[in-house]
N, C-alpha and C positions, 0 to 999 in steps of 0.2 A: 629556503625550500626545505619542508621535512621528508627527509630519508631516512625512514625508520619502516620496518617488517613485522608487521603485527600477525600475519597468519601465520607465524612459524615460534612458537614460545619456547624457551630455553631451558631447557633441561636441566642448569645448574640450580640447586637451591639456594633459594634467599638467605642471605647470612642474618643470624638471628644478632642484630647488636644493637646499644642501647638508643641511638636515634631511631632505630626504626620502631623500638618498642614504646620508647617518646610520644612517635609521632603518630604510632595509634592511640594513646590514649590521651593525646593532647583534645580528640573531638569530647571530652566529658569534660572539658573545661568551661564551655557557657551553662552548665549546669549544676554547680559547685553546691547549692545548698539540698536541691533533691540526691543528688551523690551522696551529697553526708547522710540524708536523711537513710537510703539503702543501705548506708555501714552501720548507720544505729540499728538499725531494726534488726540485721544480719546478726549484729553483737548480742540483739538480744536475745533474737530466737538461739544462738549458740548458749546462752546462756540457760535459758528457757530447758534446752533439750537435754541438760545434766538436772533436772529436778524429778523427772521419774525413777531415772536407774538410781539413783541416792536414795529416795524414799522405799527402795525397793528393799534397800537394805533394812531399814529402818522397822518393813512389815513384818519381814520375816527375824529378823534380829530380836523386835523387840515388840510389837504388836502381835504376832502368832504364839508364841513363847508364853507372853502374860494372858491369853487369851483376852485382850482386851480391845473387845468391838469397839466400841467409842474410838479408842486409837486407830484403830485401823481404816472405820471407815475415814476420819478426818486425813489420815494418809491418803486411802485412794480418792477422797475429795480433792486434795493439792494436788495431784498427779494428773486428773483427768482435768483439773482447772486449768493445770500448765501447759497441757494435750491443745487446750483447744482457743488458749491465747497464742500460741506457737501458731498455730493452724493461721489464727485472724492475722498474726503479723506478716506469716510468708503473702499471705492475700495481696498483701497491702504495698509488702516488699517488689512481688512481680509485676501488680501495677504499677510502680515507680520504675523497675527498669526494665518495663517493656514501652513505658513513654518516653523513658531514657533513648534507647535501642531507635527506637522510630523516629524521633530527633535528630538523632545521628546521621543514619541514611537516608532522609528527606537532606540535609544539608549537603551527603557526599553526592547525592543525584544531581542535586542544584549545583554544587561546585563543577561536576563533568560534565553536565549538559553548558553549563555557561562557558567552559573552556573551550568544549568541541564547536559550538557557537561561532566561537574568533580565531579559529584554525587556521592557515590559508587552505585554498583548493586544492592545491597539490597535495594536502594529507587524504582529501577525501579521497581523491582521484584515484590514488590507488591502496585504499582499503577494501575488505570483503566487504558485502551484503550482509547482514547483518551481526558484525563483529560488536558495532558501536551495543545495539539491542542487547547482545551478549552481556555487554559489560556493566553498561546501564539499569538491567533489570537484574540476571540471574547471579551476576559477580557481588554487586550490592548487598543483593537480597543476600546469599549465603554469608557474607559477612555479618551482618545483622544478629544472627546466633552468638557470632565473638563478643558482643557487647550488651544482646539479652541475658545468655546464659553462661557463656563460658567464661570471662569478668565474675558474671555475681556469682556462681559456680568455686572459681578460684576462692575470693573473698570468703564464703562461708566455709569450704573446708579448711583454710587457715586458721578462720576462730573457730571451727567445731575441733580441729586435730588440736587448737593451746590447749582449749578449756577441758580436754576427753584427759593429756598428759597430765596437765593440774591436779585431775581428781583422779587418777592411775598412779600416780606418783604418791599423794596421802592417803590411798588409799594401803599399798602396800610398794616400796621401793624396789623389790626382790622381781617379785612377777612384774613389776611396769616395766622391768629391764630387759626378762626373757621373752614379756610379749614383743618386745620392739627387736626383735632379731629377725623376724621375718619381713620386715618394713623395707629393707633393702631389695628382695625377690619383687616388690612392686614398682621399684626404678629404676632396674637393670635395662629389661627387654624396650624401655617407654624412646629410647633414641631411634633403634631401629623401624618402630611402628609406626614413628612419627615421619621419618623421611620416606616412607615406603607410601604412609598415605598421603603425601605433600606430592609425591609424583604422580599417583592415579588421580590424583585433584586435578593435578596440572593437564594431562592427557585426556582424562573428562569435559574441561572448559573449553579445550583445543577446536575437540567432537563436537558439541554442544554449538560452538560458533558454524561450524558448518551444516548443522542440521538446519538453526536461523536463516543462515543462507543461503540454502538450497530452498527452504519453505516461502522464502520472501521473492526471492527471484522467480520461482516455478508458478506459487499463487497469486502474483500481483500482476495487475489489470494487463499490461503490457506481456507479460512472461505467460500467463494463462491462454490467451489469443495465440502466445505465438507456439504452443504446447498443443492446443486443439488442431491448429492448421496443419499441422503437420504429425500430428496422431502421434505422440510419445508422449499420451498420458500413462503408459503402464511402464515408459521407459521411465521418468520421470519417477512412476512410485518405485522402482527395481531400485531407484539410486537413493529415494525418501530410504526405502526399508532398511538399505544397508547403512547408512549413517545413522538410523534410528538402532538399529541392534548394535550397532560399536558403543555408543551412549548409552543404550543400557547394560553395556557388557561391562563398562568398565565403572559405569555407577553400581551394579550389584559389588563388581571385585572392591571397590572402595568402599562400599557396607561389610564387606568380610574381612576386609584388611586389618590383621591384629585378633585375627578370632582365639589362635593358640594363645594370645597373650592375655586373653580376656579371661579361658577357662585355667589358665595359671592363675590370674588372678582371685578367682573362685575358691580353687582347691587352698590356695593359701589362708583365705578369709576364713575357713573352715579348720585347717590344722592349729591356726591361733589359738581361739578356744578350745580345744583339746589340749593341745600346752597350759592354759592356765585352770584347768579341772584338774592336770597331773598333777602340777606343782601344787596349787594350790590346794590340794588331798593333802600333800605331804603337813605342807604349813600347818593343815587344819589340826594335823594329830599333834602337832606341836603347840600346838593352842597360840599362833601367830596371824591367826587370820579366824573367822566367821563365816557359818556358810552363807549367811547373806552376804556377807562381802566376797566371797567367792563368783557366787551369780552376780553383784551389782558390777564386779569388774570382770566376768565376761561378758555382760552389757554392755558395759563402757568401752570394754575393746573391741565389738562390731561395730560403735559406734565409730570411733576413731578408725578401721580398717576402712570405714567407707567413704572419707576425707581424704587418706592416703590414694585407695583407686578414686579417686573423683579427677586428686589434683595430677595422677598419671594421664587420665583419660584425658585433664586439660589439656597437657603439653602435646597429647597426640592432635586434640584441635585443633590446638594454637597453630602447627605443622603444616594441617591441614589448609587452615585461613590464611599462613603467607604465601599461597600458591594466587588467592584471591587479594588479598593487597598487593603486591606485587603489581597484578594486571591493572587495577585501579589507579595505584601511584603512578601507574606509567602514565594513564592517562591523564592524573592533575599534573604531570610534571612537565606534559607538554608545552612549548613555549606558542604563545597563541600571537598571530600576526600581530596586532597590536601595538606590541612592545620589539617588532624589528624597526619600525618607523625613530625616527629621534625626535620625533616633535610629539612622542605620545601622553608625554608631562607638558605640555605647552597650553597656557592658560586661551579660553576660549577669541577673548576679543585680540588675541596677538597671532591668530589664524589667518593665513593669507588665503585670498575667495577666489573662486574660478569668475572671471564678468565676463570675456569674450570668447573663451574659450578654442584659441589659436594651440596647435599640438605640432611638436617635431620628436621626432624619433633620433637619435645622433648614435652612429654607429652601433647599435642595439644586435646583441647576438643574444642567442637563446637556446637551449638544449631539455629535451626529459628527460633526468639522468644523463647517459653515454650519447645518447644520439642528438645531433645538432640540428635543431629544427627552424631555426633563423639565423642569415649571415648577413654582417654589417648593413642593416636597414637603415639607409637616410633616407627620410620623408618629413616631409614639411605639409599642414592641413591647415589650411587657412580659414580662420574665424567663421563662423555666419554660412558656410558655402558646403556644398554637396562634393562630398568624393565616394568615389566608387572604388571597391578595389573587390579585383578578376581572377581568377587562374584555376590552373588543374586542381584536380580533387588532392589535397596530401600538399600544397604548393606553402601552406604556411598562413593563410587568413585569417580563422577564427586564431591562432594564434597571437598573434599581430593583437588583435580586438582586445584578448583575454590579459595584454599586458598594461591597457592603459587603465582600467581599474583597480589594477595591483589582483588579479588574481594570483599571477605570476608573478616573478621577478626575473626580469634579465641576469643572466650571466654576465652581462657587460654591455656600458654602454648607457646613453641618458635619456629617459623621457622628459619631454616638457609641457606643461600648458601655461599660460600666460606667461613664458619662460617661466615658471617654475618649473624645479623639480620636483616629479610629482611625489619621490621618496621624502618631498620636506611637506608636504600635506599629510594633515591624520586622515584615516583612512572613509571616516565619517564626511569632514568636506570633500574630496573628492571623490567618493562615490555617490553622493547626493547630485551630485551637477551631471551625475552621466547613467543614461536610461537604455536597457538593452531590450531588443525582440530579436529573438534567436528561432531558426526554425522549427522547432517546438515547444509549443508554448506552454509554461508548467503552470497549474493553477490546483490550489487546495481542494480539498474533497469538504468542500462549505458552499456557502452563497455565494451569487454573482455578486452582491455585495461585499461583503466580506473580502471576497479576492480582491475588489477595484480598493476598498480600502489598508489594503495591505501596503501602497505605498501613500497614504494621505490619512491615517484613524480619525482625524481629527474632522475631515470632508462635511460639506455639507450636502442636504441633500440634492440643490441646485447645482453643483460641484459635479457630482457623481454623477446627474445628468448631464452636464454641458461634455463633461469628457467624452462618456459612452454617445453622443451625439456628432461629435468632432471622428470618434472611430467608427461612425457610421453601424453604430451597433444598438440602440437607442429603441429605433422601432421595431426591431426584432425582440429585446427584453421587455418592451411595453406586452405583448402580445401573450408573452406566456403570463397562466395563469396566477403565478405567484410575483412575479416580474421580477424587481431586482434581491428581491429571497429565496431567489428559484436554487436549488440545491444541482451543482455542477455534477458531481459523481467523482469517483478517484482519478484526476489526474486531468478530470475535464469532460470523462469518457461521454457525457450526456451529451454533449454540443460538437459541432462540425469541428472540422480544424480551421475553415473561415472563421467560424463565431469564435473562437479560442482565440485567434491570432486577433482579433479585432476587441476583446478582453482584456487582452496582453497590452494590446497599444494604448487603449484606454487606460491602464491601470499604471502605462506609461504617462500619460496627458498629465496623468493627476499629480506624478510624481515631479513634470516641470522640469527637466534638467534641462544645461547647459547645452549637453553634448550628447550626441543620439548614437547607437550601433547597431546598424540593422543586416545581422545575418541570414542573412538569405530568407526572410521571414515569409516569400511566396513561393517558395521553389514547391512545396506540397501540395499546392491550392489546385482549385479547380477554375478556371476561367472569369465563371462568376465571382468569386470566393475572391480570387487575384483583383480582381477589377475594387472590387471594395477597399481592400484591403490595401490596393498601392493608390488610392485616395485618399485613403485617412491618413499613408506614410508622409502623401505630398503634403498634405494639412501639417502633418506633427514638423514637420522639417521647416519650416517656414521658418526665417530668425535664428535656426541653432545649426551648431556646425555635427553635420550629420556622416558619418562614415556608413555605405551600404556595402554589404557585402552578397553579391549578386548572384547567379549561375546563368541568367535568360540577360542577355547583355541586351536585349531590346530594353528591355525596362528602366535601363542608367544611360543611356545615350544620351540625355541631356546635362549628367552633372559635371559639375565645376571641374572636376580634374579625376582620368582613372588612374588607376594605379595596375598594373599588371603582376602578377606575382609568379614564379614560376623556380620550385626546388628550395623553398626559403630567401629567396633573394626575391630585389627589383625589379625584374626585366625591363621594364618601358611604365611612359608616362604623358600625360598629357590630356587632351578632349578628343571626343570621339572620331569628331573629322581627322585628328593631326594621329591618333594613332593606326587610322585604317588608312591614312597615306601613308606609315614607316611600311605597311605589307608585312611587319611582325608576327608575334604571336596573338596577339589580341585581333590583328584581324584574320588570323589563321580561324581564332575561335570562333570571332565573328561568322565569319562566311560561311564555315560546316554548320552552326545554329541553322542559319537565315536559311543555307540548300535543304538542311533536313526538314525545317518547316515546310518552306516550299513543298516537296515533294509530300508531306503530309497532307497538305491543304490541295494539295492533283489529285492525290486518290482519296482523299473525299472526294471531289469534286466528279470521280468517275465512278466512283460508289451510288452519287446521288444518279449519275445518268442512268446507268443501266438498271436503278431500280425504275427510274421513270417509263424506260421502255419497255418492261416489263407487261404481256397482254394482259387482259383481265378474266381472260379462262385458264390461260397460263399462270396466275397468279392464283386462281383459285385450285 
C-alpha cells in the first residue's frame, strides 16, 4: 500500500548532484542528432557574433583614417551580412529546441500519466482533488522552459563568454585581465537567489494545487449541486478569492525575487566599460592600443558581461526548476501495482485462468493505515451461486469486495479463487474475470456507446445490443433521438440513476466476467427503477458466482448463502430461513426493515382513505 503525503511538500532543497543532473538531461537522449545540430548552429552564431565588433575595429582603424569608402562600405557589408545570417540561424536554432523542449514533455506527461494509471487505490484514495492536474499540466509545463531555454541559454553563453575571452585576450592581454575583475560581483550573490527562489517555487505549486482543488471540487457536476442547495456560492468564492490571492501573492514575490541582485548586476555591466575607456586612455597615450580597439573591446566586453548574467540567471533557474523535478520524480518514481505481484514477468500462456470461479478468504485481516477495519474473515463462496453479504453501515462490506480485485491488499492472511492465490495472478487475469456495479454508477462524459464499449472496444454492433437488451435498457436508448450516440453528460448527469445503473450492468454483460459484485447497486432507486434493475441483476447472475451486497434484505432472501457482517468480523451465516431462526442480528435487521415497511404501507394506505372521504364541496 502507498503511504506517502503529497499535500504537504518539504521544505528542504533538493541537493543539486550529479545523478540528478544525469537524469535530467538524459530526456535529450532520443534526440542525439537535432541536439548536435542546436550546438552547431549555437557555435555558430557565437561565432557569427565576433564579426561586427572586429570589423568595427577595422572601420575606424583603418577605413575612416584612409577615407576609403570602397573599404568601408565592403566592411559594413560583412557586418550587416553577418547581422542577419546570425538572425536566420537563432530562427532555425529555436525551432530545433522548441521541438526539442516539446518532445520532452509530451514523453514526461506520457510517462506520469501511465504510471498513475497502474497505481493501486489506495494512492488515489487519499490524494487532493486536483494535485495529479497540478503536476501533469502546470509542474510539466514550467519545466519545459529548463529545456527550451535555460539548456540552449547555458550552451550559448559558454560559446559566446570562449569566443568574447579569445578576442579580448588578442586583442590586448592588460585590459582582458582588469575587465575580468568584476566577473566575480556576478557570482557571488547567484547562491543565495537561487535557493530563495527554489522556496517561493516550492510554496507557489503547494498554492496552486489547492486552488485546482478547490476549483474541481466546488465546479464539478456533483460539488456545484451540492454548493447551490445549500447557497454557499459566495462562501465557496470567499475561500476561491483567498487561495487565488496567496497564488498570486507569491508568484509576484517569485518574479521579484533577486531584483537587488539584478540591478547589481546592471550597475556592474556598466562600471566595466568605464574601466576599459580609463585604462585603455592610458594605453592609448602609450601607443599600446587603438581607438578602434578601444571601442571594439568595449564591445566585446558587453558582449561577454552578458553570457556571464545570462549563465548567473541560469543557476537561479536551474534552482528554480528542482522545486518542479523534484515533484515530478516523485511522481515517476512511484512504484505502480504491477510490479508488487510476482508473476508480473510471467509469460502469458503460463497464466493460471479463473474457470469456476470458487473464492475463500483464510484469516484475512485488513486496516487504513492505524485503524483496523477487518478481523480474521474466514469465508468460503461457492462457484456458480449467489451470496449475499449484510450488516450496519461502517461493518466492513464494500471492503471485503474491494479486496478480491486486488484494490487492496490485506495486511494478513490468504485470498483464494480456484485455490489460487490471487497475489500469484497478474492483475489483468484477475480483474478481467470480475465485473463490479457499485451504487453509483460512474460513466464518461461521451456516448452511451462509448461507455458500453469501455469494457469490450472491439463489440459488435449486435453485441452492444444484446447486452443493453439483457439490462433491459435497449428500448429506452432505441427511443432517444440519437440512440446509442446519445451523449450522457458529466458523470451521467443526463439519465436517471435507473438508466445509469442499467448502463453499468450492460457495460458489465459485455465485459462477461467470472465473478459478479454487486454493491448495493439499488439502494438509490426508485421502485420502478429497482424493479428493472434487480431483473437484469437476476439475468447477469445466472452461471457466475455472484457476491451482492444489499441494504433492503427483501431483495437477497433467496440467495445461496448470507453472510452477516457486523464491526469487521463474521457474525452469522447461512440462508435466509436458518438465519431468522438463530433470532440474531440479521434477523434483528430483518424484522425492523419488514415493521418499518409495514407501517409505511398503513399510512399510505390511510392517506389513501381519508382523501377518498373527502366531500366534494369540501374538496373544492
Amino acid at each position: 500500500m502507498v503511504r506517502m503525503r503529497f499535500d504537504q511538500q518539504s521544505q528542504k532543497m533538493p541537493k543539486l548532484s550529479w545523478p540528478f543532473v544525469t537524469r535530467i538531461l538524459s530526456y535529450f537522449k532520443p534526440y542525439p542528432f537535432r541536439l548536435l545540430a542546436v550546438i552547431v548552429l549555437i557555435l555558430t552564431s557565437s561565432a557569427l557574433g565576433l564579426v561586427p565588433p572586429l570589423l568595427l575595429q577595422k572601420m575606424i582603424d583603418v577605413a575612416l583614417p584612409q577615407e576609403n569608402l570602397s573599404l568601408l562600405a565592403l566592411f559594413v557589408g560583412l557586418s550587416m551580412s553577418a547581422t542577419i545570417l546570425l538572425n536566420l540561424i537563432n530562427v532555425g536554432q529555436g525551432y530545433l529546441s522548441t521541438w526539442i523542449a516539446k518532445k520532452i514533455t509530451f514523453r514526461i506527461k506520457n510517462q506520469i500519466y501511465d504510471n498513475l494509471a497502474h497505481m493501486p487505490q489506495s494512492f488515489f484514495a487519499g490524494l487532493k482533488e486536483g494535485e495529479i492536474l497540478t503536476r501533469l499540466t502546470s509542474d510539466v509545463d514550467g519545466i519545459q522552459q529548463v529545456f527550451q531555454t535555460t539548456v540552449v541559454s547555458a550552451l550559448t553563453s559558454i560559446f559566446v563568454l570562449g569566443t568574447s575571452l579569445v578576442a579580448l585576450f588578442s586583442l590586448n592581454p592588460i585590459l582582458a585581465l582588469i575587465s575580468m575583475a568584476t566577473i566575480p560581483l556576478f557570482i557571488l550573490p547567484t547562491r543565495k537567489v537561487g535557493k530563495l527562489r527554489w522556496q517561493i517555487t516550492s510554496q507557489s505549486q503547494q498554492q496552486l494545487s489547492r486552488l485546482n482543488s478547490h476549483v474541481q471540487e466546488s465546479l464539478s457536476t456533483g460539488g456545484s449541486l451540492l454548493m447551490k442547495l445549500f447557497t454557499n456560492e459566495d462562501k465557496a468564492y470567499d475561500e476561491f478569492v483567498d487561495v487565488n490571492g496567496a497564488v498570486t501573492r507569491l508568484q509576484i514575490k517569485e518574479t521579484l525575487a533577486g531584483r537587488w541582485f539584478r540591478m547589481a548586476m546592471s550597475v556592474f555591466t556598466t562600471i566595466g566599460p568605464m574601466l576599459v575607456y580609463l585604462v585603455g586612455g592610458f594605453l592609448l597615450t602609450k601607443d599600446q592600443i587603438t581607438i578602434g580597439g578601444i571601442l571594439t573591446f568595449a564591445t566585446l566586453l558587453g558582449r561577454m558581461y552578458n553570457p556571464v548574467t545570462q549563465l548567473s540567471n541560469i543557476q537561479v533557474d536551474f534552482m528554480r526548476s528542482f522545486a518542479l523535478f523534484d515533484r515530478i520524480f516523485e511522481y515517476l518514481d512511484l512504484t505502480p501495482e504491477d510490479s508488487y505481484s510476482p508473476v508480473a514477468t510471467r509469460a502469458p500462456e503460463e497464466e493460471p485462468q479463473i474457470t469456476n470461479g470458487a473464492i475463500t478468504f483464510q484469516q484475512v485481516n485488513f486496516g487504513y493505515g492505524d485503524q483496523t477495519t477487518l478481523h480474521d474473515i474466514q469465508l468460503t463462496i461457492p462457484a456458480g451461486q449467489m451470496t449475499a453479504i449484510v450488516g450496519p453501515s461502517g461493518a466492513g462490506k464494500s471492503t471485503l469486495t474491494n479486496l478480491l480485485p486486488r484494490l487492496y491488499t490485506p495486511d494478513t492472511g490468504l485470498i483464494t479463487i480456484d485455490g489460487q492465490d490471487i497475489n500469484q495472478l497478474s492483475l489483468t487475469t484477475l480483474r478481467q474475470q470480475i465485473g463490479m456495479v457499485s451504487q453509483e454508477a460512474f460513466l464518461f462524459n461521451t456516448t452511451i456507446r462509448e461507455n458500453l464499449l469501455y469494457a469490450k472496444p472491439d463489440a459488435t454492433e449486435e453485441e452492444l445490443e444484446a447486452a443493453a437488451k439483457a439490462a433491459y435498457i435497449h428500448d429506452f436508448i432505441s427511443q432517444l433521438p440519437q440512440g446509442y450516440d446519445t451523449p450522457v453528460g458529466n458523470r451521467g448527469v443526463k439519465l436517471s440513476g435507473g438508466e445509469k445503473q442499467r448502463l453499468a450492468i450492460a457495460r458489465v454483460i459485455l465485459k462477461d466476467p467470472q465473478i459478479l459484485i454487486l454493491d448495493e447497486a439499488t439502494a438509490a432507486l426508485d421502485a420502478l427503477s429497482e424493479h428493472y434493475v434487480q431483473k437484469a441483476m437476476d439475468d447477469l447472475m445466472q452461471g457466475r458466482t455472484a457476491i451482492v451486497i444489499a441494504h433492503r434484505l427483501a431483495t437477497i432472501a433467496n440467495a445461496d448463502q448470507i453472510v452477516v457482517m457486523d464491526q469487521g468480523t463474521i457474525a452469522e451465516q447461512g440462508n435466509h430461513q436458518e438465519l431468522l431462526a438463530k433470532g440474531g442480528l440479521y434477523s434483528q435487521l430483518y424484522h425492523t426493515q419488514f415493521k418499518l415497511a409495514q407501517e409505511q404501507a398503513d399510512s399510505t394506505e390511510l392517506e389513501t382513505a381519508l382523501s377518498a372521504e373527502v366531500t366534494p364541496e369540501f374538496a373544492a
